[in-house]
mmCIF file of the N, C-alpha and C atoms, coordinates in Angstrom:
data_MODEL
# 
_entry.id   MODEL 
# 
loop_
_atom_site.group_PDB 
_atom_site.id 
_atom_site.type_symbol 
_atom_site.label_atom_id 
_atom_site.label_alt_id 
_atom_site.label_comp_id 
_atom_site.label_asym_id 
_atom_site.label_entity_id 
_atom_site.label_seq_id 
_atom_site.pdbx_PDB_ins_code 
_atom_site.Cartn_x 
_atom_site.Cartn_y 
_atom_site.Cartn_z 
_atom_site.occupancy 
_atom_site.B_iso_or_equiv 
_atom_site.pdbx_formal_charge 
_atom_site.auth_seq_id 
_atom_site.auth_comp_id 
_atom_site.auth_asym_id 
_atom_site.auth_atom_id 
_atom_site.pdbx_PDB_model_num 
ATOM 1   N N  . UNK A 1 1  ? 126.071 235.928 47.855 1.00 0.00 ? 1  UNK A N  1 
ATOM 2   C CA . UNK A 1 1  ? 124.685 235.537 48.033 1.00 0.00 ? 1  UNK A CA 1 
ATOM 3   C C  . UNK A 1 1  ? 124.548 234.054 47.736 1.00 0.00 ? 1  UNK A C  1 
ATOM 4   N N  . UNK A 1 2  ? 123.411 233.455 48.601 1.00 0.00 ? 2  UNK A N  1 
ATOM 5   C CA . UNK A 1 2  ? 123.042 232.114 48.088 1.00 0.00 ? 2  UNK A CA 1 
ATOM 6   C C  . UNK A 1 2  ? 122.796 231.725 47.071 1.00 0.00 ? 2  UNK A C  1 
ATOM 7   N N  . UNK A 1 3  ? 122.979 230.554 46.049 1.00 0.00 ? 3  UNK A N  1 
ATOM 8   C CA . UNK A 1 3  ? 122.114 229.837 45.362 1.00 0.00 ? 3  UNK A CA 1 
ATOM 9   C C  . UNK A 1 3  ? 120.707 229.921 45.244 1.00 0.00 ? 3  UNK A C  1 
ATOM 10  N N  . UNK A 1 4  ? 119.630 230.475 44.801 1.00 0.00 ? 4  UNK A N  1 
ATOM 11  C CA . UNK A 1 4  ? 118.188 231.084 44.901 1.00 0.00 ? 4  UNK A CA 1 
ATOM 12  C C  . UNK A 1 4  ? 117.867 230.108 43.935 1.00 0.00 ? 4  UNK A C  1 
ATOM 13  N N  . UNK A 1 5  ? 117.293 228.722 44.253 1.00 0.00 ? 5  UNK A N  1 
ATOM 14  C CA . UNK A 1 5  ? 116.581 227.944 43.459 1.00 0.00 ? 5  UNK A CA 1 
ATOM 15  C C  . UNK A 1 5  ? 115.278 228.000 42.612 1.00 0.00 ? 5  UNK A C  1 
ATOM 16  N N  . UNK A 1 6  ? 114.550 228.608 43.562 1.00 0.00 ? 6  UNK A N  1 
ATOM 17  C CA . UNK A 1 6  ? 112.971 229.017 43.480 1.00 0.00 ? 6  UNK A CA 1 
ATOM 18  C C  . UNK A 1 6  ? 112.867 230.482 42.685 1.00 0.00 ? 6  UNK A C  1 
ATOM 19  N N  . UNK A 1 7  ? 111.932 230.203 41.826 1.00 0.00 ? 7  UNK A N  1 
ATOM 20  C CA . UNK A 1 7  ? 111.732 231.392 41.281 1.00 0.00 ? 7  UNK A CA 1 
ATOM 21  C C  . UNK A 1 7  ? 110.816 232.399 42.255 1.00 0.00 ? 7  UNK A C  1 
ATOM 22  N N  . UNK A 1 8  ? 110.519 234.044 41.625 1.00 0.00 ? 8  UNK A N  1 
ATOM 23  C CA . UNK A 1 8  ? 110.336 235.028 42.314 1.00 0.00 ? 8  UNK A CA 1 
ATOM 24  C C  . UNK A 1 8  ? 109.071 234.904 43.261 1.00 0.00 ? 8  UNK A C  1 
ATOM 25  N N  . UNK A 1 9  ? 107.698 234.453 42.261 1.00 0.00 ? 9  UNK A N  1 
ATOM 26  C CA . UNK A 1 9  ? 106.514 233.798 42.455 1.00 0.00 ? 9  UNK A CA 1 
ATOM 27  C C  . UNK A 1 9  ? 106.598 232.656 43.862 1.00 0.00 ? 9  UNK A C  1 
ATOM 28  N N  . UNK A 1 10 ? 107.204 231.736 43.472 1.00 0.00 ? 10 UNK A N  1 
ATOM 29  C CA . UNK A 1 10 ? 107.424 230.656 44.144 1.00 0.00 ? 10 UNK A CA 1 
ATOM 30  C C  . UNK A 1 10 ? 108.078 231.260 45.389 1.00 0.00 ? 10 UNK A C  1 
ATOM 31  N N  . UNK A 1 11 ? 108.999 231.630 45.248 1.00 0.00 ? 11 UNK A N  1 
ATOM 32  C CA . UNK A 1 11 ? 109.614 232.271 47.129 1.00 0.00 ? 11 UNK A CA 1 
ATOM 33  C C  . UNK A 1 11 ? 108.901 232.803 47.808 1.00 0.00 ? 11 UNK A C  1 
ATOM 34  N N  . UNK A 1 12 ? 108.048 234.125 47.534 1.00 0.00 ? 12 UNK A N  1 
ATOM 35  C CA . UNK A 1 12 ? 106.908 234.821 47.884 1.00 0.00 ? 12 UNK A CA 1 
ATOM 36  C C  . UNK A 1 12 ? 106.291 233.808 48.430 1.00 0.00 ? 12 UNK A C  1 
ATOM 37  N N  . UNK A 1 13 ? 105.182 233.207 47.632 1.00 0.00 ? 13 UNK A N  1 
ATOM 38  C CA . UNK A 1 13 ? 104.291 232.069 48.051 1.00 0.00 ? 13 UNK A CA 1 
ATOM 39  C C  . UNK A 1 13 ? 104.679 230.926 49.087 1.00 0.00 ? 13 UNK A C  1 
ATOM 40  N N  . UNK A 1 14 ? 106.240 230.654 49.097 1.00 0.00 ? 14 UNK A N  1 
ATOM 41  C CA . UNK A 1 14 ? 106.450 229.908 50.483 1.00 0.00 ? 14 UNK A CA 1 
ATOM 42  C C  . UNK A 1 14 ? 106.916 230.426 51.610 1.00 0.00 ? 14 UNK A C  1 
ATOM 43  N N  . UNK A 1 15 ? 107.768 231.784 51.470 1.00 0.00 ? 15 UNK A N  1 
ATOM 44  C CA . UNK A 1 15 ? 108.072 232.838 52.843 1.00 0.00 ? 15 UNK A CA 1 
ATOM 45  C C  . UNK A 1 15 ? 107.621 233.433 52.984 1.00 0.00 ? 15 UNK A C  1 
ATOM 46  N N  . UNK A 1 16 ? 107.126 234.147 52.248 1.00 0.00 ? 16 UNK A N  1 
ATOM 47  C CA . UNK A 1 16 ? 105.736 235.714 52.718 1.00 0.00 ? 16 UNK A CA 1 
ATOM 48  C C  . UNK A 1 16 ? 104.277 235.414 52.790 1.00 0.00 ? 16 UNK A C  1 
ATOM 49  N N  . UNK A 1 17 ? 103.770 233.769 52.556 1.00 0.00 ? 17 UNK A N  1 
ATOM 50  C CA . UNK A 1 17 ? 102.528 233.576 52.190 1.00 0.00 ? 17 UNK A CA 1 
ATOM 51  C C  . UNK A 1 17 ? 101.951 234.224 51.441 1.00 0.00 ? 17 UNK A C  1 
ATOM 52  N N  . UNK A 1 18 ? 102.719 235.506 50.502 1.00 0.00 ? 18 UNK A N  1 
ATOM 53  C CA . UNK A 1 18 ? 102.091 236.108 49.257 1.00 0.00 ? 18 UNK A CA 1 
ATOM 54  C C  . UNK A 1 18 ? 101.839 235.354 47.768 1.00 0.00 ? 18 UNK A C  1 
ATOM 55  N N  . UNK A 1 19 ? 100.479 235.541 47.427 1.00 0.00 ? 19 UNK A N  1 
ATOM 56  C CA . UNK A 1 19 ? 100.308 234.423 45.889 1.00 0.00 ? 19 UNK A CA 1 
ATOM 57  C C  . UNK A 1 19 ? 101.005 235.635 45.200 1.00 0.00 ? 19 UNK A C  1 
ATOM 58  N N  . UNK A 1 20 ? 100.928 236.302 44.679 1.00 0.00 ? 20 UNK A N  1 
ATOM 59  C CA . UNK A 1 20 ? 100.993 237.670 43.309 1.00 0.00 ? 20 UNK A CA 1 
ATOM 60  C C  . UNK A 1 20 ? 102.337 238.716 44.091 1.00 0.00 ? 20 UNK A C  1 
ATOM 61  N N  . UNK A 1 21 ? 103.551 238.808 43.927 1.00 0.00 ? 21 UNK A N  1 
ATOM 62  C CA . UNK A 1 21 ? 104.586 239.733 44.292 1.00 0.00 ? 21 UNK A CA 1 
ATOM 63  C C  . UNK A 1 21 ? 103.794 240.755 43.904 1.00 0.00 ? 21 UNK A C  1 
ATOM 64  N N  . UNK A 1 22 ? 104.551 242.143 43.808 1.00 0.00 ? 22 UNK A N  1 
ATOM 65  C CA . UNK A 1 22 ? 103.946 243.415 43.258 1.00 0.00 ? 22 UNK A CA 1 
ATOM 66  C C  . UNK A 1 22 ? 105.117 243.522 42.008 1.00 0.00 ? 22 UNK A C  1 
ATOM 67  N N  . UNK A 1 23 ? 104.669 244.019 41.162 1.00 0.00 ? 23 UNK A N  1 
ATOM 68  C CA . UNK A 1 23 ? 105.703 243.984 39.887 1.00 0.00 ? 23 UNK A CA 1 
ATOM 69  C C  . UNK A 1 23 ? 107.259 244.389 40.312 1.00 0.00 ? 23 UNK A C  1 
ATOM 70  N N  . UNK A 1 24 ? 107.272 245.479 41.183 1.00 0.00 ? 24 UNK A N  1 
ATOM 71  C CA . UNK A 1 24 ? 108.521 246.168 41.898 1.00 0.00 ? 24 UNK A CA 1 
ATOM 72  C C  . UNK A 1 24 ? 109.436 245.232 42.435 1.00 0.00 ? 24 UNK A C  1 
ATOM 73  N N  . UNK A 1 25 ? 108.528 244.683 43.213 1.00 0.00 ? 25 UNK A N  1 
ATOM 74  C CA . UNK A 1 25 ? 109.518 243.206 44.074 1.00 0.00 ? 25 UNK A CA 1 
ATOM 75  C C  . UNK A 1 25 ? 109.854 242.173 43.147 1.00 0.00 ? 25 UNK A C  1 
ATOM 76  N N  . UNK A 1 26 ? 109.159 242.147 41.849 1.00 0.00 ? 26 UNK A N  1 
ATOM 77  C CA . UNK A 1 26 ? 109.686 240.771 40.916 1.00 0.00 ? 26 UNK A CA 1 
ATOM 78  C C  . UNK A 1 26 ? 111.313 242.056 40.202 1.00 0.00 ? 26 UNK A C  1 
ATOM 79  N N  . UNK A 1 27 ? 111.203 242.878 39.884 1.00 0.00 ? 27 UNK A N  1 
ATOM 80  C CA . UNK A 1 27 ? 111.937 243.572 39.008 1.00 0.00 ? 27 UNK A CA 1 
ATOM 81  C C  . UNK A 1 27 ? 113.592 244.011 40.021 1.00 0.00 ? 27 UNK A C  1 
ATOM 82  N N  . UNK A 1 28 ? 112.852 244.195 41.827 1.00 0.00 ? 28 UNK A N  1 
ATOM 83  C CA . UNK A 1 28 ? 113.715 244.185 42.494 1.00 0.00 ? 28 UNK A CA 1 
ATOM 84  C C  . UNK A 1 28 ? 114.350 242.866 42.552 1.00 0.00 ? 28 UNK A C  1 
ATOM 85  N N  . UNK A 1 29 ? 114.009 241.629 42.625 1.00 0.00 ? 29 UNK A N  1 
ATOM 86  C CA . UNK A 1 29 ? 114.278 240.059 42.902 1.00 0.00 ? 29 UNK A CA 1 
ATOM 87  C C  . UNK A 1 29 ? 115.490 240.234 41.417 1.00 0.00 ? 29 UNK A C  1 
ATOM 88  N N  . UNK A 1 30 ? 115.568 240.295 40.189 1.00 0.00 ? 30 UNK A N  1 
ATOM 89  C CA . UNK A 1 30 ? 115.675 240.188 39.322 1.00 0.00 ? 30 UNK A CA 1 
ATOM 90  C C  . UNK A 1 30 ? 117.225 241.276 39.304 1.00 0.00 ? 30 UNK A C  1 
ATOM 91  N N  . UNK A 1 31 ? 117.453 242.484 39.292 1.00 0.00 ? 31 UNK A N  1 
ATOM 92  C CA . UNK A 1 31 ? 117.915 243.032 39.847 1.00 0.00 ? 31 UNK A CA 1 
ATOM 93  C C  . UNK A 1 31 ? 119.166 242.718 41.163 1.00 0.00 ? 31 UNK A C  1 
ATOM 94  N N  . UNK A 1 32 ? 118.798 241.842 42.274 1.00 0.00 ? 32 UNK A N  1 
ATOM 95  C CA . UNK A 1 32 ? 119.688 241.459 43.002 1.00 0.00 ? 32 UNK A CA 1 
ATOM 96  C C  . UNK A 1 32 ? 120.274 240.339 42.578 1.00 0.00 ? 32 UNK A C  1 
ATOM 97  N N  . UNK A 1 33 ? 119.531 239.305 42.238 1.00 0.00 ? 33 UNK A N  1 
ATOM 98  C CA . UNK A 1 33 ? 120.252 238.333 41.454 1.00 0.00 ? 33 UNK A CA 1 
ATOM 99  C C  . UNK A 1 33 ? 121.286 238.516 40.143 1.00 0.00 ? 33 UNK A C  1 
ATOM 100 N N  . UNK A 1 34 ? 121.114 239.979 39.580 1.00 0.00 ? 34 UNK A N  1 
ATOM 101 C CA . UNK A 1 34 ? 122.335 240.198 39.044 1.00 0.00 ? 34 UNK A CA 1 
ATOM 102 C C  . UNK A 1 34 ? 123.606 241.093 39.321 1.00 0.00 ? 34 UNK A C  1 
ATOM 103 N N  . UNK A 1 35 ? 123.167 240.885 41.004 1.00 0.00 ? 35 UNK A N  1 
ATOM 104 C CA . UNK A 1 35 ? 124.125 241.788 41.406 1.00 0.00 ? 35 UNK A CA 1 
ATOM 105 C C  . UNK A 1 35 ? 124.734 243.578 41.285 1.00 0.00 ? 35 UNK A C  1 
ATOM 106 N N  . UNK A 1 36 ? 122.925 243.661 41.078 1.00 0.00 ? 36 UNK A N  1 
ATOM 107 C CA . UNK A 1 36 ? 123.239 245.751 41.032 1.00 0.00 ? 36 UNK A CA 1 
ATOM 108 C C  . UNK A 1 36 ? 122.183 245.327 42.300 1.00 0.00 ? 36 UNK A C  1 
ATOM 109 N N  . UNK A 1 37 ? 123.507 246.033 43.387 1.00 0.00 ? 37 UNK A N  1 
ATOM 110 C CA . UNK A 1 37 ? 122.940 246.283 44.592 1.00 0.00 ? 37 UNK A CA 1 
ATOM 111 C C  . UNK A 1 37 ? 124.321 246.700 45.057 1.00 0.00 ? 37 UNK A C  1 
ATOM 112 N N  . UNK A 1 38 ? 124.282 248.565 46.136 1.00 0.00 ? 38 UNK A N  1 
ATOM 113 C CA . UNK A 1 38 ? 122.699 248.748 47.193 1.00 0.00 ? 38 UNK A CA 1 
ATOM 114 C C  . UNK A 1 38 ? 121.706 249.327 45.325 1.00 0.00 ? 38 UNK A C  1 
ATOM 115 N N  . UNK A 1 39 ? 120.617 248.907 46.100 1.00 0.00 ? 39 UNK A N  1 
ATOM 116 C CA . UNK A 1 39 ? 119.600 249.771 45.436 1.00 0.00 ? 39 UNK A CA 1 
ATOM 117 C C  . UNK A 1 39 ? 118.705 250.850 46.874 1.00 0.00 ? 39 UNK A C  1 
ATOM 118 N N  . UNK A 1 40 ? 118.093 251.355 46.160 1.00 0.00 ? 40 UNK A N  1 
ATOM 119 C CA . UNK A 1 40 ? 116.964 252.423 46.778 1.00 0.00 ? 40 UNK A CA 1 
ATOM 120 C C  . UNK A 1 40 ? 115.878 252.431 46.188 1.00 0.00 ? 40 UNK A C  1 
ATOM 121 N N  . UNK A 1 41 ? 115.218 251.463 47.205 1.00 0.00 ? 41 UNK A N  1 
ATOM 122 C CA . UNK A 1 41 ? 113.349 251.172 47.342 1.00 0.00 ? 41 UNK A CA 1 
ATOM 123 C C  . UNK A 1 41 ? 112.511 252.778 47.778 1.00 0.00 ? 41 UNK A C  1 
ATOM 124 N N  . UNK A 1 42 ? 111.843 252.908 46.599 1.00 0.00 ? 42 UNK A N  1 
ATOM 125 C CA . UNK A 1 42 ? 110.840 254.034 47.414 1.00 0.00 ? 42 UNK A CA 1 
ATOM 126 C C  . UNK A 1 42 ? 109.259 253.085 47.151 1.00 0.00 ? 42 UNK A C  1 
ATOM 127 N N  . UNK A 1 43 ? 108.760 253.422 47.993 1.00 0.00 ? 43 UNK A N  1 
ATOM 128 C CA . UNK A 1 43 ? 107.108 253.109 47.551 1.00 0.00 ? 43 UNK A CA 1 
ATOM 129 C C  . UNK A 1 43 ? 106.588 253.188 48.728 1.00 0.00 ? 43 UNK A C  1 
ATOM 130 N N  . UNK A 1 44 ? 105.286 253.572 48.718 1.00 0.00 ? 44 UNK A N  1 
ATOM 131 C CA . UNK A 1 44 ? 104.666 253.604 49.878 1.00 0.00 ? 44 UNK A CA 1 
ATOM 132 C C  . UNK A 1 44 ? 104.441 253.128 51.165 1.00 0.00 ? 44 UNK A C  1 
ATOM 133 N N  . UNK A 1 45 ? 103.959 253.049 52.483 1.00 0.00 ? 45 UNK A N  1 
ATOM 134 C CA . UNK A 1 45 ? 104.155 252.445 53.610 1.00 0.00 ? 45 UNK A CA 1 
ATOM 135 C C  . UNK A 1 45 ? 103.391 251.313 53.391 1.00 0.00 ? 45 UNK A C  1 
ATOM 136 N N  . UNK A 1 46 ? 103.782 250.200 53.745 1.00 0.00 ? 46 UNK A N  1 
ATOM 137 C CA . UNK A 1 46 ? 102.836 248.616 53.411 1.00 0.00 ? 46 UNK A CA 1 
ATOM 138 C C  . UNK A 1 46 ? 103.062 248.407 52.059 1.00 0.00 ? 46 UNK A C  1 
ATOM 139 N N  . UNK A 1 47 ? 103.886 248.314 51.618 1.00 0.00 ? 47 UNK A N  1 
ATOM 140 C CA . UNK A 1 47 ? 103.770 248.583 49.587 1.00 0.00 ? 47 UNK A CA 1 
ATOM 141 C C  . UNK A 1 47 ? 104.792 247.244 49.401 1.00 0.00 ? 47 UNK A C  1 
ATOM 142 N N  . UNK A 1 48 ? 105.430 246.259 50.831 1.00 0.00 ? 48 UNK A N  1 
ATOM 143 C CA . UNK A 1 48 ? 106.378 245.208 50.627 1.00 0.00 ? 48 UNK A CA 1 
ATOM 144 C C  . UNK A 1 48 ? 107.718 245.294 50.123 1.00 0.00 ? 48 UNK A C  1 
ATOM 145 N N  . UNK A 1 49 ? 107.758 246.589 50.932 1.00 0.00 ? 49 UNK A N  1 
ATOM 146 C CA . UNK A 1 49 ? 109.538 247.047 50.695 1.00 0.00 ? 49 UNK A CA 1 
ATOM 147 C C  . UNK A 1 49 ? 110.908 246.270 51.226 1.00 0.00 ? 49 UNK A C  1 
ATOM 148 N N  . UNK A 1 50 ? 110.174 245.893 52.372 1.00 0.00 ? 50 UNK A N  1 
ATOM 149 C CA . UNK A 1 50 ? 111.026 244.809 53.330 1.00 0.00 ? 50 UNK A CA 1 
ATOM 150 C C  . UNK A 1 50 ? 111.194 243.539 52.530 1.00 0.00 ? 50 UNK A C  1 
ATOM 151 N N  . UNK A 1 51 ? 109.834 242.941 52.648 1.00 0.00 ? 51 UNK A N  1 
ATOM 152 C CA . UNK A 1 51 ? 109.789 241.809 51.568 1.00 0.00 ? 51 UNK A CA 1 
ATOM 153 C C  . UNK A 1 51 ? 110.738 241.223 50.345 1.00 0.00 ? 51 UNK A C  1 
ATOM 154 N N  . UNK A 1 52 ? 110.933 242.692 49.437 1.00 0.00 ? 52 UNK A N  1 
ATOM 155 C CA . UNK A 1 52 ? 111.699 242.780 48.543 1.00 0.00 ? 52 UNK A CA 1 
ATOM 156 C C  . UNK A 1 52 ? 113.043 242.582 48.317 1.00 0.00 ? 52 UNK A C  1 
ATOM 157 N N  . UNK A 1 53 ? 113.444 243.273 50.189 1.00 0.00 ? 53 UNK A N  1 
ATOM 158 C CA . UNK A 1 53 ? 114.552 243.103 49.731 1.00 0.00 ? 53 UNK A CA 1 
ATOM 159 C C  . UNK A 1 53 ? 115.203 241.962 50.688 1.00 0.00 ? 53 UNK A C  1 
ATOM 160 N N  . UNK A 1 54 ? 114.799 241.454 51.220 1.00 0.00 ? 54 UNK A N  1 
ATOM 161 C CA . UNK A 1 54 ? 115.009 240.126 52.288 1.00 0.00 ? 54 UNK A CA 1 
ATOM 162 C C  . UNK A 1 54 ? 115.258 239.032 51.727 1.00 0.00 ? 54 UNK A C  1 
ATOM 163 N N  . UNK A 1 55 ? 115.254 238.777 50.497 1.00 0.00 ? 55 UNK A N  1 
ATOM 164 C CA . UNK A 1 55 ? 115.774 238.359 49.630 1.00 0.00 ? 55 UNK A CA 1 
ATOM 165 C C  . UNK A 1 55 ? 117.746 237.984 49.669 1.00 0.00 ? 55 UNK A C  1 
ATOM 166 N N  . UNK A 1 56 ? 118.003 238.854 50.053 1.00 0.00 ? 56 UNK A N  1 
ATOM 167 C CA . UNK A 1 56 ? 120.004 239.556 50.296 1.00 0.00 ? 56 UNK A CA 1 
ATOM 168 C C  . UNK A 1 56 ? 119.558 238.439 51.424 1.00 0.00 ? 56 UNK A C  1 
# 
């Protein structure tokens, strides 16, 4: 994986135009950066599952 300069907040806010992640996607972000991955996203439809993990 790349070098991820920007914190979780900050990436959101410049690629997803999202201000506020959802706690899941900061804990998922957090999570890939230490390298426990595959994981398995459940959460609802529209809930920024993609988002989360587009990150990889």
């Amino acid at each position: 994986m790349q070098n991820i300069s920007l914190n979780v907040r900050d990436f959101y806010k410049k690629y997803f135009q999202i201000d506020e992640p959802y706690e899941f996607q900061e804990r998922i972000w957090d999570l890939i950066l230490q390298g426990k991955n595959p994981l398995l996203v459940r959460a609802p439809t529209g809930s920024g599952k993609t988002e989360a993990v587009l990150v990889t």
